[in-house]
N, C-alpha and C positions, 0 to 999 in steps of 0.2 A: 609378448606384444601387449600394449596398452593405448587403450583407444577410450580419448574423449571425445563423448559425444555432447552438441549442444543441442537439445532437445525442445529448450528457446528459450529468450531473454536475454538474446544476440540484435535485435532486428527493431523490437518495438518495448524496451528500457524495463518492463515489468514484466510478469511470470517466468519469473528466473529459476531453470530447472536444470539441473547437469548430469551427465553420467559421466564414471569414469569405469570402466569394465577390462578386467587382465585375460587372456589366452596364454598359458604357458606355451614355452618351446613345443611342437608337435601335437600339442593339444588340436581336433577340427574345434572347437565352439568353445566360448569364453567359460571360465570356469568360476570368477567373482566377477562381486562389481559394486560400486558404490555408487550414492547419490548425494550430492550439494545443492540444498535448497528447493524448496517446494511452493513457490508463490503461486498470486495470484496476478491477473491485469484488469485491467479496468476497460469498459465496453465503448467504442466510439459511439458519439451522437446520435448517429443514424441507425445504432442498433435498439433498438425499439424494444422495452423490456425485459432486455442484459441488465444482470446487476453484476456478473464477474464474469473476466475468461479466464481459465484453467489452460497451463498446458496439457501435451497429450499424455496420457500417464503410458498407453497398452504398450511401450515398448517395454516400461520398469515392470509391468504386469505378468507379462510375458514370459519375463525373466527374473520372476522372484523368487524362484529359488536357490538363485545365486548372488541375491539381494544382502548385503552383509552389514549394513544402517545406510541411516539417511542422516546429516551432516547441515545443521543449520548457521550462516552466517551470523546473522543476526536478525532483531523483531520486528521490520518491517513486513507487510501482509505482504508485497509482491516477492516476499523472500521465504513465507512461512505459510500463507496465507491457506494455499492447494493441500496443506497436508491431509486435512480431515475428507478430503476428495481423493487423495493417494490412499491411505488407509484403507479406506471404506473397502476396497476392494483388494484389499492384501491378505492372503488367506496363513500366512505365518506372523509370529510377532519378533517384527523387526526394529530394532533400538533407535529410537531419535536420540541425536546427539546435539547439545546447543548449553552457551552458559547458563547461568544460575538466572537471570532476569527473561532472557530470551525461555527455559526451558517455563519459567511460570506462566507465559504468556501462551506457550504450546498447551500448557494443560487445564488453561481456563479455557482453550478453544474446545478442545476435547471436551469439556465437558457440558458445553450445549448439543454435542451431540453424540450422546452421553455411549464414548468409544472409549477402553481401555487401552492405553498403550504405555509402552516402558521409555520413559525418558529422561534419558543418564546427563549428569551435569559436568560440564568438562571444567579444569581448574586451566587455561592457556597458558601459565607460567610454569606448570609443571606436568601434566598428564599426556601421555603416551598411548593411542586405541591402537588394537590390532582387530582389525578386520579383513579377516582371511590375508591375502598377502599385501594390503596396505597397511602403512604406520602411520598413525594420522598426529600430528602434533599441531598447534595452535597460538597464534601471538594477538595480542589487542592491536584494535587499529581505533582510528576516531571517526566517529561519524554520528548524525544527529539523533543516536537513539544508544543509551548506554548498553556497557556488556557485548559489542559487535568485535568478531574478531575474523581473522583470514585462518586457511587451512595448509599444510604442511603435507604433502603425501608421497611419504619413501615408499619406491615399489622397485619391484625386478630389473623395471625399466628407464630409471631413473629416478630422479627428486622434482615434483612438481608443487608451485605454488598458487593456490587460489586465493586472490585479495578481492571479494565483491564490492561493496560500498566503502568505500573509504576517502579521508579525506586526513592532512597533516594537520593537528590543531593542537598546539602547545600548552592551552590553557584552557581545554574543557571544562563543562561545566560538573562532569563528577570525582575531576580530577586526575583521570588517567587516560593520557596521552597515549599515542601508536606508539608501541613499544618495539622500538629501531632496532637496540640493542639484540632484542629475542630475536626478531627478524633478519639480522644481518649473520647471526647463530648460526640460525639455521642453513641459511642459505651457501653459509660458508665453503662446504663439501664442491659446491657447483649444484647446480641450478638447471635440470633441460627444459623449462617450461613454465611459463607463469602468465594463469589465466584474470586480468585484474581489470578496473573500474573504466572504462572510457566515458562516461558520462558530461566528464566535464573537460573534455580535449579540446572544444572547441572555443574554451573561456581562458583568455591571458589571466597568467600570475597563479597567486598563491588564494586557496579558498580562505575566506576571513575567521577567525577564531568564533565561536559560539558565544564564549562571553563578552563579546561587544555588545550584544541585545540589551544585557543585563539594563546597564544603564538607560537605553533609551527607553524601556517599556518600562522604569523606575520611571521616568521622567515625565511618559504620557500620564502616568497612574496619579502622580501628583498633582499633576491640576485637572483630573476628574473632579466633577462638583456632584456626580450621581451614583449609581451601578455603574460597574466595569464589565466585559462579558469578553472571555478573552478564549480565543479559539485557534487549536493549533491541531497536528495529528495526536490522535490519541497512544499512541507508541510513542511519542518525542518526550518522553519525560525529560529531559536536559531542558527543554521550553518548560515545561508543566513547574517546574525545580525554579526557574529564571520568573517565572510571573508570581510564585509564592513565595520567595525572596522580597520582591516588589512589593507585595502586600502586605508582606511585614513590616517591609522597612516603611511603609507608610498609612499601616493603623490600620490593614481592611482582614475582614475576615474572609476565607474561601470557600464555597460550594463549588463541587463538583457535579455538573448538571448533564447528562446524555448514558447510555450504560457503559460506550465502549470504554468514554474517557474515565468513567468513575470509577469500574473494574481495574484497568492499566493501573489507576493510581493506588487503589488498596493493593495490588499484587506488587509496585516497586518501592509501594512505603512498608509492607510487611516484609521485603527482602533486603530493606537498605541500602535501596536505590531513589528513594525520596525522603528529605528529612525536611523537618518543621518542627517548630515546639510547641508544646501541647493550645490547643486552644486554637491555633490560629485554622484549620480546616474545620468547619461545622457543615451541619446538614443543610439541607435545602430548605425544610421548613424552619428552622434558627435561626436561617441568616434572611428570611422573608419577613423575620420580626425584629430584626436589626436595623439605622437610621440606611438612608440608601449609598450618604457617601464613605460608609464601611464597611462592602462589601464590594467581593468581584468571583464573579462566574467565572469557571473554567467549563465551557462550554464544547460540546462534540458539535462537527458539523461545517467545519472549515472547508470542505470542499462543493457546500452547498449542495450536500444531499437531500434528497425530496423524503420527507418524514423527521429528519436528524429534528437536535433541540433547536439547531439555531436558524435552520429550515422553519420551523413551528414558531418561535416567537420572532422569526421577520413579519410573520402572518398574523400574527397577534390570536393564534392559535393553541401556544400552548397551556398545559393544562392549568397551571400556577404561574406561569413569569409573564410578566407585559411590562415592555419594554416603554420606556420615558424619555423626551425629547431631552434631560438633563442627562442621561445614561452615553455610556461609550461604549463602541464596539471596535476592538482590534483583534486584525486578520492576522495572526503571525505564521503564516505558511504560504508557498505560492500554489496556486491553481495548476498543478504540475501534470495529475493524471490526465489521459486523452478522454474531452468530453465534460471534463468539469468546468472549464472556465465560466462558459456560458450559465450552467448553473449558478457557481460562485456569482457571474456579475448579476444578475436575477436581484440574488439575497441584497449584493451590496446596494442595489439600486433602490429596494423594497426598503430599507433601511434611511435613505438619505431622503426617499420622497417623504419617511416620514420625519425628517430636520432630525434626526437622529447623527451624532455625529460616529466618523467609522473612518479607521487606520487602514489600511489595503493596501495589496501589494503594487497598487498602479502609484501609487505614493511619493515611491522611493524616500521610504525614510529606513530602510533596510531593518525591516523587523523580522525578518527571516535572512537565515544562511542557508546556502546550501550542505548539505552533508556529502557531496561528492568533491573530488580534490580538482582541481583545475589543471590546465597544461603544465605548468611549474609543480606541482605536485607530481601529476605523473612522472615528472622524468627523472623527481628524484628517488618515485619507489623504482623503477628501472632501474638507474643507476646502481641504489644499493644492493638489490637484486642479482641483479645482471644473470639474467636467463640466455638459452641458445634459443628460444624461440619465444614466441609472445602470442596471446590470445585476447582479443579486445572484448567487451563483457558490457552487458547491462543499459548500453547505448541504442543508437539507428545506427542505418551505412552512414551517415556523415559523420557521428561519433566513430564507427569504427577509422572510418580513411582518415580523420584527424588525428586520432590516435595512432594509426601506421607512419605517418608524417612525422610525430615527434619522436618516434622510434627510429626511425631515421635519421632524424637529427643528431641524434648518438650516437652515427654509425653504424645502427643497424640495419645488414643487409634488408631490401625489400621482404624476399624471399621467406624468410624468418618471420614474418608475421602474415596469421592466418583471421583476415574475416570471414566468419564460420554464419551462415544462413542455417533457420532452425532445422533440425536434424542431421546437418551435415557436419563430419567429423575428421578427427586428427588419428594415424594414425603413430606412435613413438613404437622404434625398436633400438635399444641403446641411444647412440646420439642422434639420431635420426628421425624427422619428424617427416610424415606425407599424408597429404590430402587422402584419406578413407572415405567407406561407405557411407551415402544419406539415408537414414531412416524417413520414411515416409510416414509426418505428423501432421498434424492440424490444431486450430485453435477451440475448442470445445469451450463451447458458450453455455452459461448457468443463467437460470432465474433463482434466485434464492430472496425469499419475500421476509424482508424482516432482519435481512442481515444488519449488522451495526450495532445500534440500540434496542431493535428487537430480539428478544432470546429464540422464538420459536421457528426454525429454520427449515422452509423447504426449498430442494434441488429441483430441478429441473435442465435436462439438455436440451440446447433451446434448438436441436436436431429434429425434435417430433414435433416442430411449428407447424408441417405441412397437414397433420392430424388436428392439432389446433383453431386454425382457421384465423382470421384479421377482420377485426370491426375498427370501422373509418370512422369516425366523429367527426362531425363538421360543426362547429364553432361560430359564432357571429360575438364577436367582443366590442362594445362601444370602447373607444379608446378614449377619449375623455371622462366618461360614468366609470371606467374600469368594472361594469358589468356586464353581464352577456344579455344579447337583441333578443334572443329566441330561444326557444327552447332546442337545444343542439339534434341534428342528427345524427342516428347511428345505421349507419349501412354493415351488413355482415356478409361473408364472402368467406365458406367454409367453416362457417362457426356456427348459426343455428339460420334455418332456412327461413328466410324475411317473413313471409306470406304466412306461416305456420305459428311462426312467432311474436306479431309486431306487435304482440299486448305487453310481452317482456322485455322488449327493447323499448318501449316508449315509456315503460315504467322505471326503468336504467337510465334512459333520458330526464326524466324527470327527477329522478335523485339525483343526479348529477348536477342539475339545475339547482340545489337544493346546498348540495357542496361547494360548489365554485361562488355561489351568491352570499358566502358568510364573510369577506372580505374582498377587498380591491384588488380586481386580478388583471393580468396584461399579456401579451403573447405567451412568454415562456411559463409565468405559474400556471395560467389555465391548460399548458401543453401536459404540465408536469404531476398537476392535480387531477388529470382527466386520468390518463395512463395509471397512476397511483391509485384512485378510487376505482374505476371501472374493471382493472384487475384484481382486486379483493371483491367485489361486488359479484363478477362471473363465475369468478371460486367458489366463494360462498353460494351460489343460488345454483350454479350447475356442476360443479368438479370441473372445470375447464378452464383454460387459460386461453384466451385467445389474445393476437400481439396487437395492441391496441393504438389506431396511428389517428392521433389529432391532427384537423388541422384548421390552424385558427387564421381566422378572417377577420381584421382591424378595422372598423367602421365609424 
């Protein structure tokens, strides 16, 4: 018997985690079991002091002795992101498996938090794992971050295919397209199962080629008259590659400015996943004594994280860049995670009051593609495919049910396709697939202070809030002055007792006054700078985090 479970990244598009777990014939309790993908998600709005959700690991935990690797698609964080949180509490060492770019990007995580693990490089055109009784083999597929590939698993109980992100792109930008041919290989024998992308079921046609950008973000770069500051995910090397082409071809030097994006980029130009000829990448300080219209930032911070570089020089904060009304800023990503938008529009806005000019995804000048395939894509990795059952992935329930839809379209029986809710599972015996056991999971909320650009990482389960306690801040913002009226109140509620304390919280108060009044702030900075200071502020003076809720009043 072989039971996949979806443990999540069925329901809400991020922290994509899978098991796949064998019970021989008469065996009572599964005897292996593997894992595909260890992401992470990102915290909704209203979650106050979430910097990441993790899924739930204690079932892989549980059962790690029958743990036989962990199986990474490719270097997105919602795909990889959870490892160093699966890890941490793995008392064997079990083999991460991922290509040659995705495997450098697992071992620079590892190493802020400074964990030994063994992680083997798969070659997808040719290598064959055995782990315990799966065969695992591998084909490239295209999608916006190089080196992404899908997984292949001959077991007792058939042949199953897992395609996560993916998208049909003929003319990527590092050159290697989804490779059909290995794919349709493999599949050949028959097919009971194939878990793949729903993400973009509910988008007509075909996802657009990656190198369409090339040109237009050639085209913005040209008639810059200043800085360029160009900001995309820092995993998206195929962008990172398309804006240093740009720059070439039009005389500008690059800095790399943020850690996550500077890191990514030394780890895919030292593996040969980022090329440029010599000269054209300089340092930060270099290229700050360069004329200004010969240079352009590649910039972290695209989703309008609060501390990130491009967070800091919207604020005219950071420690070396300030930004000039002849300067340009483009957005090449869309505000996709739940909760960034609102950030993202923050930044852009902070940007334009200052006549600063800025590309953004409300634009529509299509500076971004997506990396997931559209309806017409889906149906023709189905087609080539052609599984007895199907499993939707990486979507909502409206990506799943649109994705059932086009599988129907093909004549596929309803029946045959399974929307799987987090923990609930598939069970395969021969050609037979039935609804199985739900494991009972949840979304485990992290504070980790500093992730991103910060090296120095601490966890937190944001489970012991109730030990923590909540300080309210009350706000008074002139909306005009973009300064605050008063000096803010902090009310506490389980965190230090008012009466006992109110020498320390008014002195909290008054730094904070101190913070907010170095630039022009307006509802969501003052939300987002209160939160951000008065949380390092309570650490630092008490070891205690309490969940810090502004709230600001427009006057």
């Amino acid at each position: 018997m072989l039971r996949f479970i979806a443990i999540s990244g069925t329901t809400g598009v991020a922290e994509n985690h899978y098991v796949y777990e064998y019970t021989p014939e008469g065996a009572s309790a599964p005897t292996d079991m593997i894992v595909v993908d260890a992401g992470v998600g990102f915290p909704d709005a209203e979650m106050y002091g979430v910097d990441l959700v993790i899924p739930d690991f204690s079932y892989v935990l549980k059962n790690q002795k029958i743990l036989r690797g962990v199986f990474i698609t490719h270097g997105h964080e919602d795909h990889l992101g959870g490892l160093p949180f699966l890890y941490k509490d793995l008392q064997t060492r079990i083999p991460i498996y991922a290509t040659k770019l995705v495997a450098g990007f697992i071992q620079d995580k590892f190493e802020d938090y400074k964990k030994d693990v063994e992680v083997k490089i798969i070659d997808p055109e040719h290598d064959t794992i055995t782990a315990g009784p799966f065969k695992v083999q591998a084909f490239r597929v295209s999608h916006s971050v190089p080196d992404s590939i899908a997984f292949v698993l001959d077991t007792p109980e058939g042949k199953f295919f897992h395609v996560s992100d993916f998208k049909f792109d003929w003319t990527p930008v590092d050159g290697r397209p989804f490779d059909v041919r290995r794919a349709v290989m493999l599949a050949g024998s028959g097919v009971t199962a194939m878990c793949s992308d729903c993400l973009g079921s509910t988008t007509p046609g075909y996802t657009e080629s990656e190198i369409a950008i090339e040109k237009r973000v050639k085209n913005i770069v040209t008639d810059a008259v200043g800085r360029v500051y160009f900001t995309t995910i820092s995993s998206n090397i195929s962008r990172m590659q398309q804006a240093l082409n740009a720059a070439e071809a039009t005389g500008r030097k690059v800095a790399f400015i943020g850690r996550s994006v500077d890191k990514k980029a030394q780890i895919a130009q030292s593996l040969g996943y980022l090329t440029y000829p010599s000269g054209v990448v300089v340092s930060a300080k270099d290229a700050e004594k360069l004329p200004r219209a010969s240079v352009m930032y590649v910039i972290s911070g695209c989703y309008g994280q609060v501390g990130s570089a491009l967070y800091r020089l919207a604020l005219g904060e950071h420690q070396f860049l300030k930004i000039e009304k002849d300067d340009l800023v483009v957005f090449s990503a869309d505000p996709a995670p739940p909760g960034s938008k609102q950030n993202v529009d923050s930044v852009v806005d902070t940007f334009l009051e200052k006549e600063i000019d800025v590309h953004y995804y409300d634009m529509q000048e299509d500076l971004h593609v997506s990396g997931h395939g559209t309806m017409e894509d889906i149906k023709l990795l189905m087609s080539l495919i052609a599984p007895k059952y199907y499993i939707p992935l990486g979507g909502t329930v409206r990506h799943m049910k649109a994705y059932s839809r086009i599988a129907q379209s093909l004549r596929v029986d309803e029946k045959c396709v399974f929307d799987l809710k987090e923990g609930e599972s598939i069970v395969f015996r021969g050609e037979t697939g039935i609804r199985g056991k739900t494991e009972d999971v949840k979304s485990v909320l992290v504070d980790g202070l500093g992730i991103g650009d910060v090296g120095n990482i601490v966890l937190r389960d944001r489970q012991v809030l109730a030990k923590e306690g909540v300080a309210i801040v009350i706000l008074q913002v002139d909306k005009k002055q973009g300064k605050l009226v008063d000096v803010p109140d902090i009310i506490s509620r389980g965190f230090v007792f008012s009466k006992v304390n109110q020498k320390f919280l008014n002195e909290a108060a008054e730094r904070l006054v101190t913070e907010l009044n170095r630039g022009r702030i307006d509802r969501s900075i003052a939300r987002n700078k209160t939160i951000d200071f008065l949380e390092r502020y309570f650490y630092d003076s008490l070891k205690r985090r309490p969940m810090v809720m502004p709230v600001v009043v427009e006057v």
